[in-house]
C-alpha positions as CSV (number, residue, x, y, z in Angstrom):
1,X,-5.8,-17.7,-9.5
2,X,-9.1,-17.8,-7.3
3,X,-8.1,-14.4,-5.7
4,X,-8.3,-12.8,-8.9
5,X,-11.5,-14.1,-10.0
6,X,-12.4,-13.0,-6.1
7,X,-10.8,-9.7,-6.9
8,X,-12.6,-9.2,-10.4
9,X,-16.1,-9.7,-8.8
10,X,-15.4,-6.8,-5.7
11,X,-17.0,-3.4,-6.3
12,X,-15.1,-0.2,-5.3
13,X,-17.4,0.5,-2.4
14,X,-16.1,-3.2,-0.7
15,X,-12.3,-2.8,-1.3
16,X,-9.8,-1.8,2.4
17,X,-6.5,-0.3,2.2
18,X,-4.2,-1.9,4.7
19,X,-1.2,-0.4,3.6
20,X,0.6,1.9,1.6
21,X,4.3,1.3,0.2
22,X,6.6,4.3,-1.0
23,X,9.7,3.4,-2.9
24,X,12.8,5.6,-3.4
25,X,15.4,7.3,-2.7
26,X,16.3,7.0,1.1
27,X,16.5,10.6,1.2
28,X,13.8,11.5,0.1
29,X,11.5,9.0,1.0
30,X,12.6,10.5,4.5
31,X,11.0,14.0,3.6
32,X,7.9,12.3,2.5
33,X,7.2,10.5,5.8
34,X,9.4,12.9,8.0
35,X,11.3,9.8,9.5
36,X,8.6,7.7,10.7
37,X,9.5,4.2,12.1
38,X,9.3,1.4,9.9
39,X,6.9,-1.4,10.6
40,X,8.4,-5.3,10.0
């Protein structure tokens, strides 16, 4: 549970986004990204 502890302590300013998930539907996850490749 050190990440948490790690996680607690990080300010807003500090935190990355590396990724971004979207969950649904097929079809309409497929309008939202307008068929982009999916990354493995």
């Amino acid at each position: 549970m050190k990440s948490r502890l790690v996680f607690r302590e990080t300010t807003a300013d500090e935190l990355g986004y590396y990724a971004v998930s979207i969950v649904g539907p097929r079809q309409r996850v497929d309008k939202i990204v307008g068929r982009l490749p999916l990354l493995s």
